[in-house]
BAFI-3210 file (N, C-alpha, C; in Angstrom, 3 decimals, decimal comma, padded with zeros to 6 digits):
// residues 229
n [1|2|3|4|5|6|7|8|9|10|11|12|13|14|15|16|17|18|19|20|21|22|23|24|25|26|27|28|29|30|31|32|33|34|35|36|37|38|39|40|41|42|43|44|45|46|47|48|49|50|51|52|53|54|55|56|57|58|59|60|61|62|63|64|65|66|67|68|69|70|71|72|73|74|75|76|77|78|79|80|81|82|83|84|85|86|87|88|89|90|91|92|93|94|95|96|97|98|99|100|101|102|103|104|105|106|107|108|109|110|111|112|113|114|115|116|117|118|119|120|121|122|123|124|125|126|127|128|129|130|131|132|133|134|135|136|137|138|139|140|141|142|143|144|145|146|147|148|149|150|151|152|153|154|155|156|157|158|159|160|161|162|163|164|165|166|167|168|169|170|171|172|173|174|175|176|177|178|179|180|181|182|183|184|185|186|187|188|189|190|191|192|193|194|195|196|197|198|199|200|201|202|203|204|205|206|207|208|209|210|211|212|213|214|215|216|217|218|219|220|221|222|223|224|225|226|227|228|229]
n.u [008,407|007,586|005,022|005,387|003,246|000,413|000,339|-002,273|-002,343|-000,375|-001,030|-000,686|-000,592|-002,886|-003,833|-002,651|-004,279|-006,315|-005,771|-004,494|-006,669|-008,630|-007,084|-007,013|-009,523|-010,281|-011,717|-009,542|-007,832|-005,487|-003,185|-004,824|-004,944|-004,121|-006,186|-005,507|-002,883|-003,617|-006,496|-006,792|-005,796|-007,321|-010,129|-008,896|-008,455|-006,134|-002,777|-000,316|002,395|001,514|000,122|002,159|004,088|002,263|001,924|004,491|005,440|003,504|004,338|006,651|006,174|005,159|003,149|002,095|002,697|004,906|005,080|007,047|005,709|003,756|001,710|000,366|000,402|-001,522|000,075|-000,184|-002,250|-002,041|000,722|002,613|002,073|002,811|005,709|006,283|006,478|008,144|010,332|010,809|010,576|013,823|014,517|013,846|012,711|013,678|013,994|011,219|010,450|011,973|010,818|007,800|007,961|008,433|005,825|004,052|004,191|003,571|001,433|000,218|000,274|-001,393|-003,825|-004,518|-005,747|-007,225|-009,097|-012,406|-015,582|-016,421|-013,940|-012,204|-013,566|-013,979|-011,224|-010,722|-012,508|-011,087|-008,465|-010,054|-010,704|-008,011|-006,855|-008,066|-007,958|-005,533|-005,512|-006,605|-004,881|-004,392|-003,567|-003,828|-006,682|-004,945|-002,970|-005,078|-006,327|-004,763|-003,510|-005,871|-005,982|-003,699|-003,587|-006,432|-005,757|-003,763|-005,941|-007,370|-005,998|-007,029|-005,811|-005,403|-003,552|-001,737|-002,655|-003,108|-000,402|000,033|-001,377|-000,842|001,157|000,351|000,846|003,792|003,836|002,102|003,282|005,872|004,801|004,642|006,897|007,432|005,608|005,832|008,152|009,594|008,712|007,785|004,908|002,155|-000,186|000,251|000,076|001,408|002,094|-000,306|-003,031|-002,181|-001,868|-003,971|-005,063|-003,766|-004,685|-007,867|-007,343|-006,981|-003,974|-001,334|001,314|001,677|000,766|002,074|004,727|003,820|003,485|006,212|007,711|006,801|007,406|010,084|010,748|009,963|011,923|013,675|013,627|013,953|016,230|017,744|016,432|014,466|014,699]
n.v [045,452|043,895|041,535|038,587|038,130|036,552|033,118|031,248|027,748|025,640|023,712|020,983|020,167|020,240|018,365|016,759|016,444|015,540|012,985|011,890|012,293|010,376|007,774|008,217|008,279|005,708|005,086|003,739|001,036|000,225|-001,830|-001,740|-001,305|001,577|003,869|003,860|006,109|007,510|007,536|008,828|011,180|012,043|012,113|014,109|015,875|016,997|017,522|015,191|015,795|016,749|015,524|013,235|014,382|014,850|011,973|011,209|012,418|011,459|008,840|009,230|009,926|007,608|006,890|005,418|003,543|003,028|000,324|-000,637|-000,936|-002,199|-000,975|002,023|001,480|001,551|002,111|002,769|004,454|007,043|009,491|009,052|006,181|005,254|005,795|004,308|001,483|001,837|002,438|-000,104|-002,352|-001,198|-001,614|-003,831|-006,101|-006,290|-003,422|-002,395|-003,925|-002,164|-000,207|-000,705|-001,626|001,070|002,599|000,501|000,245|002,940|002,985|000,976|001,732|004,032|002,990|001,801|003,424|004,880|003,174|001,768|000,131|-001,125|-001,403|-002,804|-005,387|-005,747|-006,023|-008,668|-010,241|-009,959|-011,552|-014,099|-015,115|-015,415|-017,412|-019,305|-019,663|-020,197|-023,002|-023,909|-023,815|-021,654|-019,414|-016,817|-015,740|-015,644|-013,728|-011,529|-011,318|-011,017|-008,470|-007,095|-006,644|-005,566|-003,056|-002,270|-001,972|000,369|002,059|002,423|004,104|006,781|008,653|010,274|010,433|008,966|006,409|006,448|006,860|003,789|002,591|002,734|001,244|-001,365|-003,059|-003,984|-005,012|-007,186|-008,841|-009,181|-010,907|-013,239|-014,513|-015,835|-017,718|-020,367|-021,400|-023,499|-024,205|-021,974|-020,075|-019,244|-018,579|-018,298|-016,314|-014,579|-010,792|-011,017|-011,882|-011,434|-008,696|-007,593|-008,209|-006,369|-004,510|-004,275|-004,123|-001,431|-000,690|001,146|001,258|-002,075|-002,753|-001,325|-002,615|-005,253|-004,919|-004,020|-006,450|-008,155|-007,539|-007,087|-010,013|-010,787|-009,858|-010,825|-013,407|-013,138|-012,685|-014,396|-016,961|-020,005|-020,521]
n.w [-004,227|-007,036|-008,197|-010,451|-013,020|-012,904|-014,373|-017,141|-016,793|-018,502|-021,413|-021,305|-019,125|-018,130|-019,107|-017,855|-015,935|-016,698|-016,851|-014,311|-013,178|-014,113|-013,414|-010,512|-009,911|-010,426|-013,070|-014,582|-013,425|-011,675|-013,537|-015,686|-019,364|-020,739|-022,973|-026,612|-028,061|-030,463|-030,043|-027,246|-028,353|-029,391|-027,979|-026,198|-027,687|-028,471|-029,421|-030,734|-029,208|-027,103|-025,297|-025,115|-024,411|-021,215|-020,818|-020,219|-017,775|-015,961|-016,059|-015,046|-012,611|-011,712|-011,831|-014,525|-016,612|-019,462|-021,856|-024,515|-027,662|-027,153|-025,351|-022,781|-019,677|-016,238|-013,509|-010,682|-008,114|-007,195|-006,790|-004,041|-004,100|-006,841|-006,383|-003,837|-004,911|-006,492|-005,308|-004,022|-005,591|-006,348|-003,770|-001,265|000,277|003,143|003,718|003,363|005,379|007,993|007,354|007,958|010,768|011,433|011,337|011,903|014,900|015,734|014,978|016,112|018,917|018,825|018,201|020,105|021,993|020,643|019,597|018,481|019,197|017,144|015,297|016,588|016,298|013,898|013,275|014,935|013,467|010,905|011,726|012,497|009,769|008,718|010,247|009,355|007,069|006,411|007,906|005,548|004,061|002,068|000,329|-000,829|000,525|003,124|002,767|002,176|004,507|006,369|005,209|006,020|008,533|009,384|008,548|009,022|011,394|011,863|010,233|012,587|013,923|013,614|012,748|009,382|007,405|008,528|007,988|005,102|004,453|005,446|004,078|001,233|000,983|000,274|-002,084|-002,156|-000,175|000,034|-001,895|-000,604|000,821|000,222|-000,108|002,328|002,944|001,544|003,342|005,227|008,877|008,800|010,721|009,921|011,296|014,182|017,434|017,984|017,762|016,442|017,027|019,820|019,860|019,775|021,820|023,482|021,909|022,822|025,979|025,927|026,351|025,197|025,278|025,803|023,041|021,339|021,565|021,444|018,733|017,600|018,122|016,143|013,465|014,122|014,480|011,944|010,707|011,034|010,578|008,053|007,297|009,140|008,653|009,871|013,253]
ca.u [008,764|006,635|004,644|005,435|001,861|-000,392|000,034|-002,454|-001,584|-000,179|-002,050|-000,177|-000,631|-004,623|-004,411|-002,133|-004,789|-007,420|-005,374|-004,843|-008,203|-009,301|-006,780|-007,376|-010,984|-010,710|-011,820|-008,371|-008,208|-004,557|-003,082|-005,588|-004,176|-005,055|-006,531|-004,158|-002,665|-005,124|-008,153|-006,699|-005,947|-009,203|-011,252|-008,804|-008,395|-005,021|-001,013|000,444|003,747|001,016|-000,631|003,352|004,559|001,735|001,849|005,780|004,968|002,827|005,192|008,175|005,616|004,742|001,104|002,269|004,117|005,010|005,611|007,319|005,475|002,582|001,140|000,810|-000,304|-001,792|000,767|-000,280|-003,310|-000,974|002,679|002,846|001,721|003,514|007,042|006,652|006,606|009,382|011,634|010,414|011,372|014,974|015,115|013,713|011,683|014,454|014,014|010,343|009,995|011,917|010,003|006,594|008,590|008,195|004,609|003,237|004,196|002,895|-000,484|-000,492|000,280|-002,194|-005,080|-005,042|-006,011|-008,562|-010,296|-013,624|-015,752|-016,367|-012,881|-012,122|-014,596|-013,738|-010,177|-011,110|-012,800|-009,758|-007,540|-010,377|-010,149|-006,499|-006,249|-008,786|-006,778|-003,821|-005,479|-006,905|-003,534|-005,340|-002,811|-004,575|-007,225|-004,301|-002,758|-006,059|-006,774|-003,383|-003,341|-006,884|-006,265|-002,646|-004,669|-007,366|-005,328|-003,842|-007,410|-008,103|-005,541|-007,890|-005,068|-005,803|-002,326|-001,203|-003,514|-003,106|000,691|000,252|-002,696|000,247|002,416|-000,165|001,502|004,975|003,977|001,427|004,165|006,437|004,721|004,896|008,529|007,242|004,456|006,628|009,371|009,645|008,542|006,873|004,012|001,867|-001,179|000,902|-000,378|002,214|001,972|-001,740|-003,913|-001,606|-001,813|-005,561|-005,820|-003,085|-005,628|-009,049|-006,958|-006,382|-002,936|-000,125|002,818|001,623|000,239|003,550|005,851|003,739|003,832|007,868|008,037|005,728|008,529|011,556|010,750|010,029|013,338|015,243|012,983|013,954|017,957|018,595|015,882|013,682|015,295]
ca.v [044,391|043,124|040,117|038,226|037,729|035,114|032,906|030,283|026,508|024,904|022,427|019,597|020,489|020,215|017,010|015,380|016,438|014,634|011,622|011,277|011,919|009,220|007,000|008,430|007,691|004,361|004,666|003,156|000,561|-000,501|-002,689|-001,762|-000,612|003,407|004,159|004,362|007,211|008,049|007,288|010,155|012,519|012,693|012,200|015,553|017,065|017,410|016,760|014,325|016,045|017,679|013,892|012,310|015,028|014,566|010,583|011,096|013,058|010,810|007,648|009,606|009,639|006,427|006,395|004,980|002,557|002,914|-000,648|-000,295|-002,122|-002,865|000,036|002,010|000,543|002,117|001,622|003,290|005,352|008,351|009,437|008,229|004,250|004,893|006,011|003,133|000,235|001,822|002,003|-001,395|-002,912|-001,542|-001,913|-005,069|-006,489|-005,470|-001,711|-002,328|-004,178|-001,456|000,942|-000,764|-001,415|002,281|002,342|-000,610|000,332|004,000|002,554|000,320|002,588|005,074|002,589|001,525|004,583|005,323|002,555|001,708|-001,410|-001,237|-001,557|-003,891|-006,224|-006,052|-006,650|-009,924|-010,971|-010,747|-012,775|-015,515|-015,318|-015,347|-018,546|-019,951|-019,407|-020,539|-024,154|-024,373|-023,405|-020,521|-018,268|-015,596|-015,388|-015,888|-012,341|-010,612|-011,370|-010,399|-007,004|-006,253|-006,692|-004,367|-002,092|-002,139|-000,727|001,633|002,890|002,361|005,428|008,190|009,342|010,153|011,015|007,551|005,767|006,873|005,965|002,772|002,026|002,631|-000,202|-002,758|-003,571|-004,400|-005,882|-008,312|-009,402|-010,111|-012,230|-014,523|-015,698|-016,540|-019,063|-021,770|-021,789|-024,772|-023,890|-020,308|-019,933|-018,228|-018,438|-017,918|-015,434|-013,156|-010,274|-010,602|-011,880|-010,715|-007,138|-007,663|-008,380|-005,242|-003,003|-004,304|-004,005|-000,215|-000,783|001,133|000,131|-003,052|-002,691|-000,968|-003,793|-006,708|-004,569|-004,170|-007,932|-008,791|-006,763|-007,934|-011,813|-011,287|-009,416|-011,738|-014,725|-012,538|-012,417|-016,200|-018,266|-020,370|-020,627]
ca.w [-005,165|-007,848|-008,386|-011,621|-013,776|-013,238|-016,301|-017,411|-016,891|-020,003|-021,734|-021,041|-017,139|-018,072|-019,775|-017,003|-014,290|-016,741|-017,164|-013,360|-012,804|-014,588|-012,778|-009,065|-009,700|-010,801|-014,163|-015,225|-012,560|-011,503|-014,025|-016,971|-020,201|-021,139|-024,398|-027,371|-028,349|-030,901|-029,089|-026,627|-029,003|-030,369|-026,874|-025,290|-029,056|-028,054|-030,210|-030,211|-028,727|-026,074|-024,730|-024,792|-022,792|-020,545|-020,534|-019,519|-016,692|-015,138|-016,090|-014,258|-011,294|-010,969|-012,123|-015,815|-017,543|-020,942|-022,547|-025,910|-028,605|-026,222|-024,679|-021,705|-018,101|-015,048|-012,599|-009,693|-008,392|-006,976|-006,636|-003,493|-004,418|-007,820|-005,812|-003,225|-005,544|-007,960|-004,268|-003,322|-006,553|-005,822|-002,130|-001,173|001,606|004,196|003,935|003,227|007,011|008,551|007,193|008,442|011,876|012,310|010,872|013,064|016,431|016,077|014,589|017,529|020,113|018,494|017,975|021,101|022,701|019,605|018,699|019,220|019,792|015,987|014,408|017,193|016,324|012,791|013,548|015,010|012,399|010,246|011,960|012,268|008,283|008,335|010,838|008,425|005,315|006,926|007,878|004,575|002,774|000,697|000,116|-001,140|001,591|003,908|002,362|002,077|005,987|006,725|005,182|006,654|009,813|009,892|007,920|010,206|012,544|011,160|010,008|013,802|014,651|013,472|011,825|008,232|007,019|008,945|007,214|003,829|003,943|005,122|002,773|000,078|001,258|-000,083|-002,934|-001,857|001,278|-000,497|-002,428|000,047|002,107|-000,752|000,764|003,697|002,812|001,788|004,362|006,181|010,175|009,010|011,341|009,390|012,609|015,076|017,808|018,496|016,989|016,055|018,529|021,011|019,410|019,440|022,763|023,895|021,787|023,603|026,943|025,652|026,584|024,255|025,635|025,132|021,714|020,241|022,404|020,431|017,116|017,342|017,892|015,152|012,647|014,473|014,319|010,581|009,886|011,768|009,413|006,218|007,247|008,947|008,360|011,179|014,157]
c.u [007,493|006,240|005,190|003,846|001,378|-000,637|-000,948|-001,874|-001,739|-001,155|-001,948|-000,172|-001,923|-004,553|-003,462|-003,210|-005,721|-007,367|-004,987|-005,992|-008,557|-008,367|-007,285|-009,174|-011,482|-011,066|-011,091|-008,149|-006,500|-003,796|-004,229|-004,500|-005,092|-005,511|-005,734|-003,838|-003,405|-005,992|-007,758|-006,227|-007,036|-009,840|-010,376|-008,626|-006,967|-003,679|-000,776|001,411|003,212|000,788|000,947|004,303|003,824|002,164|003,569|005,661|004,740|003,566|006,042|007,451|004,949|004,116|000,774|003,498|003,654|005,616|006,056|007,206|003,966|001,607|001,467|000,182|-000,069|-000,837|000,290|-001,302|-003,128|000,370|002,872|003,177|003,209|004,900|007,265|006,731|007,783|010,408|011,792|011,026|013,232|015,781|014,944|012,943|012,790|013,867|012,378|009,866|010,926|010,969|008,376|006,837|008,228|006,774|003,282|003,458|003,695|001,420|-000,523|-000,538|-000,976|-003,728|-005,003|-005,715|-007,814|-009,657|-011,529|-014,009|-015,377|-015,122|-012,493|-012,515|-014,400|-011,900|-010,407|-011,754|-011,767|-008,816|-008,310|-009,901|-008,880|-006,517|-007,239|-008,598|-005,932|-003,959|-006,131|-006,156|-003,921|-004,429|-003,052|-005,803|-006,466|-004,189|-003,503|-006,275|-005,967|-003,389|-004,565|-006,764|-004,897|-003,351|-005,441|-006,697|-004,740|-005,079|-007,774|-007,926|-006,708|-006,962|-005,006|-004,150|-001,421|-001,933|-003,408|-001,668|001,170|-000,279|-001,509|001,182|001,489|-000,167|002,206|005,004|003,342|002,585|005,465|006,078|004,493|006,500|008,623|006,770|004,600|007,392|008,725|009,792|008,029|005,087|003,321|000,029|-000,830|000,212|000,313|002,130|000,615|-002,681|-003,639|-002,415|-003,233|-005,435|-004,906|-003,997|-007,479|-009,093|-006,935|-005,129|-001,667|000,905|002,892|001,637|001,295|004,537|005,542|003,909|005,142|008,112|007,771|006,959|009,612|011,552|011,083|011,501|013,825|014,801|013,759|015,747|018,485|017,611|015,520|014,750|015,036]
c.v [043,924|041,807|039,529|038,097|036,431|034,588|031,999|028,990|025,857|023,875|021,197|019,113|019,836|018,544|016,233|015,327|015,836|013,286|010,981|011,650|010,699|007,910|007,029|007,799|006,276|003,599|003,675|002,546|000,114|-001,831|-002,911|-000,573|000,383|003,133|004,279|005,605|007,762|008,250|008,852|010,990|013,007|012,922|014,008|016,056|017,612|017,304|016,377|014,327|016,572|016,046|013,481|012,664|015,055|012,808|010,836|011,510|012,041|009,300|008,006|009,390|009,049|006,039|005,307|004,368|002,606|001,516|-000,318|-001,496|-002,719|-002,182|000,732|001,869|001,498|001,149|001,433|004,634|007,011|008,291|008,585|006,668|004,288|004,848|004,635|001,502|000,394|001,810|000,629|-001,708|-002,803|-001,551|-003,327|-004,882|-006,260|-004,367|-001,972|-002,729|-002,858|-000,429|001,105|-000,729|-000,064|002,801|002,068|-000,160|001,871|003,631|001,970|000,739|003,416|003,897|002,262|002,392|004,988|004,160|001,811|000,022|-001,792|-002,171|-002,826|-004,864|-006,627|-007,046|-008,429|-010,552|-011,157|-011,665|-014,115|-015,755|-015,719|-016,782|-019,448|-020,013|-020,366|-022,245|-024,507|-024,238|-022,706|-019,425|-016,461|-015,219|-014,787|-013,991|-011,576|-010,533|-010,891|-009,213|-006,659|-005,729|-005,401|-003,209|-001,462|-001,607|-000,001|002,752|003,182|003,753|006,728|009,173|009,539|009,889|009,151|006,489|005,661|006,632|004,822|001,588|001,755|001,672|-001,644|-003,635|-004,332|-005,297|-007,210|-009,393|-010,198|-010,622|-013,459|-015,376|-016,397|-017,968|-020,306|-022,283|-022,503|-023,748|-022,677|-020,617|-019,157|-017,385|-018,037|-016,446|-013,910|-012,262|-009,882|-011,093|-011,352|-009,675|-007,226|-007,651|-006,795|-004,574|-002,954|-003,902|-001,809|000,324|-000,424|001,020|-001,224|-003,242|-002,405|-002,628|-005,053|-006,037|-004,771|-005,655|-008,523|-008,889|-007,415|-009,406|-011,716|-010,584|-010,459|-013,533|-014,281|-012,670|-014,011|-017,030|-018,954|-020,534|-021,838]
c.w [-005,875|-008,030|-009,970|-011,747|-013,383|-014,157|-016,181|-017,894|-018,247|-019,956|-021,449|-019,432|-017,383|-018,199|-018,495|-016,118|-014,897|-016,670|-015,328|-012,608|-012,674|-013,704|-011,415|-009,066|-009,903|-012,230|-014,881|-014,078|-012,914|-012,154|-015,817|-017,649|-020,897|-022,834|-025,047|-027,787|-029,304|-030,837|-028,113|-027,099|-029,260|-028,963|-026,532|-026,350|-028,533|-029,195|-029,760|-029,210|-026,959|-025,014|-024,610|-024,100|-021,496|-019,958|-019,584|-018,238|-015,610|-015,096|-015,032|-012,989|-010,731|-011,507|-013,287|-015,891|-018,667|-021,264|-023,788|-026,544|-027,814|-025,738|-023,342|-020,692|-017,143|-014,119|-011,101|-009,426|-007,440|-006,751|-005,873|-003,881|-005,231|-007,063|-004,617|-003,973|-006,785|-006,493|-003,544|-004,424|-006,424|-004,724|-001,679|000,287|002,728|004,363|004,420|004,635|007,898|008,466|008,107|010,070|012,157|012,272|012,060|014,313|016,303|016,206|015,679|018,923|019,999|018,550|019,609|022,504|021,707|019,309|018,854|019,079|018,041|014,881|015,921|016,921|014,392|012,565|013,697|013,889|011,307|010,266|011,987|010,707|008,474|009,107|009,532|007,250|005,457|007,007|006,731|003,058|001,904|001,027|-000,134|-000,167|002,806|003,956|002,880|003,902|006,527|006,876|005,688|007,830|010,232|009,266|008,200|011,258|012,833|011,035|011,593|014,642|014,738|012,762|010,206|007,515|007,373|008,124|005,991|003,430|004,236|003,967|001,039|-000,040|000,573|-000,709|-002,774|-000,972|000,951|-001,030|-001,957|000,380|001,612|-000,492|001,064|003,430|002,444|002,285|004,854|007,583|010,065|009,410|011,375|010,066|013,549|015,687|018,268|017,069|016,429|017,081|020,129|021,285|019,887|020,895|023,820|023,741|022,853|024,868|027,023|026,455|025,192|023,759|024,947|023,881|020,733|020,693|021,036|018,326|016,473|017,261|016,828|014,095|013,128|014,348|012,575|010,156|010,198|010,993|008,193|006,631|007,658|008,620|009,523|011,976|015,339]
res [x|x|x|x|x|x|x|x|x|x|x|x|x|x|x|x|x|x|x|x|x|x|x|x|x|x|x|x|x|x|x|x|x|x|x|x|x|x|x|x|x|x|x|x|x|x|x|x|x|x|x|x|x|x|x|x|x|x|x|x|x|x|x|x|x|x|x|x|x|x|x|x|x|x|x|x|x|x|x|x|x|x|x|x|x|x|x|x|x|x|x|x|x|x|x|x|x|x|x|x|x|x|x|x|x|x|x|x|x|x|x|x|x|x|x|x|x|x|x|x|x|x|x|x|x|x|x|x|x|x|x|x|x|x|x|x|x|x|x|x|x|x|x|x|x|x|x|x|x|x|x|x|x|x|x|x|x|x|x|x|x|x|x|x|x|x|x|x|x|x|x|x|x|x|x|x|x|x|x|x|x|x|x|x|x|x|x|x|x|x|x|x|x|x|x|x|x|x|x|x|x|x|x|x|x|x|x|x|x|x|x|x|x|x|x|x|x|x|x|x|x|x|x|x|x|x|x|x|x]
***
């Protein structure tokens, strides 16, 4: 049986891999708006019909938003990201906590076997931040301390692959926890779940470490469906 020919990749292949270049690298930073369509004709010397079949491309997969009348916006700095914040938008923070539910208790089973004094030690330092957000009502610290610290241990697994799709949730998850922060009785210091966890992973206990992870997830579903208890 014969091979078919090796063809050379169309042009519009070339110019998508320059255009998420330039995003993956940062150049085009999450939320910055791309050059106009003239500006990137001329920079890749490309047609018009060649650059708007490219731009589509990369819209369909996340990376781009086309505004009409406005321009178009870095969405997302790969499929992945781009595809979890277009299924978040029409799933909702439900799906989005099961999803981490299965996430969190691997990472915490897994870090607690892996992780060294290092990421330990960093850990802790997040949650001080985070209790220190929390009594100084700073919302946005609050967040940022938040996601470091699940983040952090995640990173803690050694798992690259684990890592890299929770690192993608940072969007959606940021966003929810904007719910939370004004409910009446949300206990947004509270140790279960994080200092616990913290003290499961120092113990290098995984049982433990998944046990307080699943709880962490199950309290907040069961916050996100009735409300304090």
């Amino acid at each position: 049986m014969s091979l078919d020919p090796v063809r050379r990749p169309s042009l519009s292949s070339e110019v998508i891999a320059r255009l998420r270049h330039r995003i993956a690298s940062g150049e085009w930073p999450v939320g910055a708006r791309v050059p106009t369509e003239p500006e990137l004709m001329e920079q890749l010397e490309v047609a018009r019909g060649t650059l708007r079949e490219a731009v589509r491309a990369l819209a369909h997969a996340g990376l781009l938003e086309v505004r009409q009348g406005d321009g178009t916006y870095v969405r997302a700095t790969n499929e992945l990201s781009g595809a979890v914040k277009r299924l978040y938008g029409d799933s909702g923070q439900e799906h989005l906590l099961e999803v981490r539910q299965a996430l969190d208790v691997q990472a915490a089973r897994l870090a607690a076997v892996r992780a060294d004094d290092a990421a330990l030690d960093a850990l802790a330092d997040a949650l001080t931040r985070r209790a220190a957000a929390w009594d100084a009502n700073d919302f946005e610290q609050w967040v940022a301390a938040d996601w470091d610290f699940h983040a952090g241990v995640a990173e803690a697994t050694g798992n690259p692959l684990l890592n890299e799709l929770y690192r993608n949730l940072a969007a959606p998850l940021r966003a929810s926890m904007a719910a939370f922060w004004d409910s009446p009785g949300f206990a947004g210091a509270a140790p279960a779940g994080h200092e616990d966890l913290l003290a499961a992973l120092r113990a290098h206990d995984p049982a433990e470490a998944a046990r307080q992870a699943g709880a962490n997830i199950t309290e907040t579903l069961a916050w996100h469906t009735n409300g304090p208890t």
